[in-house]
C-alpha positions as CSV (number, residue, x, y, z in Angstrom):
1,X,-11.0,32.5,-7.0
2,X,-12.4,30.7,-3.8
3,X,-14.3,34.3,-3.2
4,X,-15.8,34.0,-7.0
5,X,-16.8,31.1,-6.1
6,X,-18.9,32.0,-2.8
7,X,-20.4,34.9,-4.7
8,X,-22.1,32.3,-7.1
9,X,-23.0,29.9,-4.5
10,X,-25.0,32.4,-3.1
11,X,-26.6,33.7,-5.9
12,X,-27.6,30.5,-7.0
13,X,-29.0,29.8,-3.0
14,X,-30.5,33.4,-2.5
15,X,-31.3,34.5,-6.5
16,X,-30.2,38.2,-5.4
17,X,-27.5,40.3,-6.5
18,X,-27.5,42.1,-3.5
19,X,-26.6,39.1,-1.5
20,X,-23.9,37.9,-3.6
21,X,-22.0,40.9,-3.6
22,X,-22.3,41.4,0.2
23,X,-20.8,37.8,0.2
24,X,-17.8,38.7,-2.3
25,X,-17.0,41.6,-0.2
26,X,-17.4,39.9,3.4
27,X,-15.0,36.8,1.4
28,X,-12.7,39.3,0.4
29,X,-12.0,40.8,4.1
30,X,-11.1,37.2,5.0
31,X,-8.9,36.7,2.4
32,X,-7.1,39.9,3.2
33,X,-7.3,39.3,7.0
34,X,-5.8,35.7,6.3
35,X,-2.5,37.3,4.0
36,X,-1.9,40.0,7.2
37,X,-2.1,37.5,9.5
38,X,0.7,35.2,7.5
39,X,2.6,38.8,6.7
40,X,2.1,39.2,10.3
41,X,3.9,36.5,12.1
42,X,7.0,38.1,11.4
43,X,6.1,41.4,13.6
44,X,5.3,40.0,16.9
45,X,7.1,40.5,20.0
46,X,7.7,38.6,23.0
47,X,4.9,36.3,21.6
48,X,2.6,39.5,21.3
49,X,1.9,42.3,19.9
50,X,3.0,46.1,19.7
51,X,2.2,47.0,23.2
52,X,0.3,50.0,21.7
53,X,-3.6,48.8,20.8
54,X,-4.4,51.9,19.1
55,X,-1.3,51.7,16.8
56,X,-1.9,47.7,16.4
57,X,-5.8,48.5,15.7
58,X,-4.5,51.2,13.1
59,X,-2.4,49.0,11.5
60,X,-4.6,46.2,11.4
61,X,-7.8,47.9,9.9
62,X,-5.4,49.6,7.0
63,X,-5.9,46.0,5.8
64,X,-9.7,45.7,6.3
65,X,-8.8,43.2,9.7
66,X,-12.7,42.7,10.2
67,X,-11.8,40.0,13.0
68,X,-9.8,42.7,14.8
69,X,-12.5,45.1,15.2
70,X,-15.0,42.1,16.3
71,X,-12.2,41.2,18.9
72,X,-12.1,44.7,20.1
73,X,-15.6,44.9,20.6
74,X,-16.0,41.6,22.5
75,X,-13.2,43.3,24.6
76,X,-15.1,46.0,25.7
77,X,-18.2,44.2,26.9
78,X,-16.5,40.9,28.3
79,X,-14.3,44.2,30.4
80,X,-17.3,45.9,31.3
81,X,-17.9,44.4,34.4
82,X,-14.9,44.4,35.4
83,X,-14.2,40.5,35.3
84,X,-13.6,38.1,32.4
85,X,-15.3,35.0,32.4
86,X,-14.6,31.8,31.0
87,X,-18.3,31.7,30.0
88,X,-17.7,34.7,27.7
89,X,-14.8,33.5,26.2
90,X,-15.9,30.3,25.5
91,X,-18.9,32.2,24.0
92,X,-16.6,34.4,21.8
93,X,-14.6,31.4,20.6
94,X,-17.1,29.2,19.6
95,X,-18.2,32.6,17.6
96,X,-14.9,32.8,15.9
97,X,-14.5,29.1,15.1
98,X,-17.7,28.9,13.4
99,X,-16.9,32.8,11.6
100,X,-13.5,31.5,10.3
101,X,-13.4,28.1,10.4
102,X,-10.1,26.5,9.9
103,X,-8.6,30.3,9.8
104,X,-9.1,30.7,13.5
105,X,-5.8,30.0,15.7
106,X,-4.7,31.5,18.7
107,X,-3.2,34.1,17.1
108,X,-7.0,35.7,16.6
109,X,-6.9,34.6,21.3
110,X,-3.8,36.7,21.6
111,X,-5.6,39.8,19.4
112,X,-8.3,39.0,22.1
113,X,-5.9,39.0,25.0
114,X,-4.6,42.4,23.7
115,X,-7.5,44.4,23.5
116,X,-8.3,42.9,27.1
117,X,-5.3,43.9,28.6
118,X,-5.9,47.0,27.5
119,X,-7.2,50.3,28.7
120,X,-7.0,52.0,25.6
121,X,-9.2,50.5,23.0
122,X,-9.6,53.2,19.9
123,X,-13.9,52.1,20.1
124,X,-15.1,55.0,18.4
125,X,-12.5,54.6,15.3
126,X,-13.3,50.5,15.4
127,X,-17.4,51.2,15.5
128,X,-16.8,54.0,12.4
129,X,-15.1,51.5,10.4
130,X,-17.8,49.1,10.5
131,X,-20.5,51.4,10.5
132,X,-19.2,52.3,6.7
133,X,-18.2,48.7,5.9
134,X,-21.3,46.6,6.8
135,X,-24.9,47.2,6.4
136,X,-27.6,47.6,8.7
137,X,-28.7,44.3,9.3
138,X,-25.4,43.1,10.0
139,X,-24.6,45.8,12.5
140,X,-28.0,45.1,14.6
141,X,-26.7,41.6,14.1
142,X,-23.3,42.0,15.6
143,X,-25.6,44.2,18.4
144,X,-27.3,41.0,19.4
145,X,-23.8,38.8,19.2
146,X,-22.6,41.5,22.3
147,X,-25.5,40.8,24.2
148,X,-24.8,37.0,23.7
149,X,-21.4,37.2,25.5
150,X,-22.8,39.4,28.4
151,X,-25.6,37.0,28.6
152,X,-23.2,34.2,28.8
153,X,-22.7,33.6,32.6
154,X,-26.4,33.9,33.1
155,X,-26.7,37.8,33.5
156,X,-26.5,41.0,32.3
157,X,-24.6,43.0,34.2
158,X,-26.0,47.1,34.1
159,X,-22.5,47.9,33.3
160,X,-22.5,45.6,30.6
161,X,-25.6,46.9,29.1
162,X,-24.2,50.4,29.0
163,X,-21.5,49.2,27.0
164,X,-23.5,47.9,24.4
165,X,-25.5,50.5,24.3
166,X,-22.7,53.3,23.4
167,X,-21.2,50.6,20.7
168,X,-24.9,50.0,19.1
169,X,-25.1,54.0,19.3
170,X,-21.7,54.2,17.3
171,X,-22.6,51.5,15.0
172,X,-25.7,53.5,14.1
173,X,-28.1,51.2,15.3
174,X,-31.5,53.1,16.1
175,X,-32.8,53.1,20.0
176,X,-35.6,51.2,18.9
177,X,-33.7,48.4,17.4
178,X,-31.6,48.5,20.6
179,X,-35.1,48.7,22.9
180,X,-35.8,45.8,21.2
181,X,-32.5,43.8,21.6
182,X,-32.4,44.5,24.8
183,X,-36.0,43.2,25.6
184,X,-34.7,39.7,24.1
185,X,-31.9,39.4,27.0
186,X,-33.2,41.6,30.0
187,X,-36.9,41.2,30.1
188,X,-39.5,42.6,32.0
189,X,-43.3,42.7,32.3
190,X,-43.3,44.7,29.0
191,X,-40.4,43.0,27.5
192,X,-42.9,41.6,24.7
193,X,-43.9,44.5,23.4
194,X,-40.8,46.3,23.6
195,X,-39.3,43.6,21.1
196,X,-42.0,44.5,18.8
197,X,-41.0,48.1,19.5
198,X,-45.1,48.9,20.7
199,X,-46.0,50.5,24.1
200,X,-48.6,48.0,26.4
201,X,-51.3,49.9,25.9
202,X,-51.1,49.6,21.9
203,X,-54.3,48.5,20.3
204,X,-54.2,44.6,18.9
205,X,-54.0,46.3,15.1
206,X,-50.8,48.2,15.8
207,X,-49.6,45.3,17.8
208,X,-49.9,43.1,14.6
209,X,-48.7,45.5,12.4
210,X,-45.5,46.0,14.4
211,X,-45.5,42.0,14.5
212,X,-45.5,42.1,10.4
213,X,-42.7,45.4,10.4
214,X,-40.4,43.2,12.8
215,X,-40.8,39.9,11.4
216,X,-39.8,41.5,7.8
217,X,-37.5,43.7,8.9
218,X,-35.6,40.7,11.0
219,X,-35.7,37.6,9.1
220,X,-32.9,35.4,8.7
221,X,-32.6,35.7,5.2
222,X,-31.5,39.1,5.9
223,X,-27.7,37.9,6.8
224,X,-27.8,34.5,4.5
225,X,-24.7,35.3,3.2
226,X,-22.6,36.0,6.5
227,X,-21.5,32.7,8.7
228,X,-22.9,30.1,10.6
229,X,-22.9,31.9,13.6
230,X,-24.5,35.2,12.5
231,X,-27.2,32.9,10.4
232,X,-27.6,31.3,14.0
233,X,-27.6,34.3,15.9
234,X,-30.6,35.8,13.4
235,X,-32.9,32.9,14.0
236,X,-32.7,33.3,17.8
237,X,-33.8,37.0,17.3
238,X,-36.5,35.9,14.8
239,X,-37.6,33.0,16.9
240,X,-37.4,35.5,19.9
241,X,-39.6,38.4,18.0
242,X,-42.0,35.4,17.1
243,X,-42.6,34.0,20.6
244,X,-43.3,38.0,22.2
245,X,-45.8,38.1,19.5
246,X,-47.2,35.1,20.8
247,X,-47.3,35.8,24.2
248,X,-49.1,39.1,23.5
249,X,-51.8,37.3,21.7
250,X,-52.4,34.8,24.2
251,X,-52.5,37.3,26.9
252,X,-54.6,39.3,24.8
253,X,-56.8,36.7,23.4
254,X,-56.9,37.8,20.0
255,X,-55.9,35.6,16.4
């Protein structure tokens, strides 16, 4: 009932269909993640898990465990560099809490711990399963989450940012939309106009077009219906696609 409910609060915020069915869906993993964790307590071990992440990750997304996969992603970028900081897990909790709200426990943390004690994470199963399961602009979303936690202690690590890159090329997020992700984390002299997926020497016209494509293609509205912290997570991107824009115009001198 409480996902019924959701569906028509959002219709009634958004006035599209689209919308409130995405929410339906994204209430209904939740409510099945929320049964499999209670069904679950029974199953662990030791205070764990089964010691076998691919079999756990297996068993976990039979049920449509959306916070598994996440977990396992945030794994294999806070792993990249081959330390775990308390940065980036402070970064992925306050992620969670604001996903799942009172649902979040440390039973999600020990999920967490297992896919980072692991060498074995199943990545190209877990990045298939969303690719079918979300759309587009929550899968560049979730791109930009990654970037969050390896931008967390200050840095992006190289490593880290091939990680990201072989999970947003399994997610099926284009090299453009990654160009431009990257550009809002790791900047350079032509990190501008690589956000607004333009080379430097593009005239002001396709520079504003690009401006118009992005700004469209990126706005917040897109992922009303996910949480707080993907809502959150949008408007930084927006904000960041607004302020390149900006900075090209001013350097340029053109309205």
């Amino acid at each position: 009932m409480q996902k019924i409910f959701i569906a028509f609060f959002v219709y009634y915020i958004s006035k599209s269909y689209w919308i409130a069915v995405v929410a339906y869906l994204i209430a209904s993993v939740f409510e099945k993640a929320n049964v499999q964790q209670k069904k679950g307590q029974g199953r662990q071990t030791n205070g764990g898990f089964a010691q076998d992440p691919f079999e756990f990750y297996r068993q976990s997304s039979s049920k449509y465990d959306i916070p598994t996969m996440l977990m396992a992603l945030s794994a294999v970028v806070m792993k990249a560099d081959g330390k775990v900081l308390k940065a980036e897990l402070d970064y992925v909790k306050q992620f969670f809490s604001q996903q799942l709200g009172n649902q979040f426990s440390s039973r999600h943390l020990q999920v967490l711990k297992q896919f980072l004690d692991s060498d074995n994470i199943p990545l190209n199963e877990i990045c298939t399963d969303i690719r079918n399961r979300m759309p587009s602009e929550v899968r560049v979303q979730l791109v930009h989450y990654l970037f969050g936690i390896a931008k967390a202690d200050g840095n992006v690590a190289e490593s880290e940012m091939t990680s990201i890159q072989n999970i947003a090329k399994l997610l099926g997020v284009s090299q453009q939309e990654f160009v431009s992700l990257k550009n809002m984390f790791y900047r350079d002299v032509n990190s501008d106009y690589r956000i607004l997926g333009v080379e430097s020497d593009a005239s002001n016209d396709e520079v504003k077009k690009a401006y118009r494509k992005m700004a469209i293609t990126h706005h917040p509205d897109k992922v009303a219906s996910m949480g707080e912290e993907y809502q959150k997570g949008a408007q930084e991107k927006f904000m960041k696609i607004q302020e390149a824009y900006e900075n090209i115009k001013k350097t340029r001198g053109f309205k």
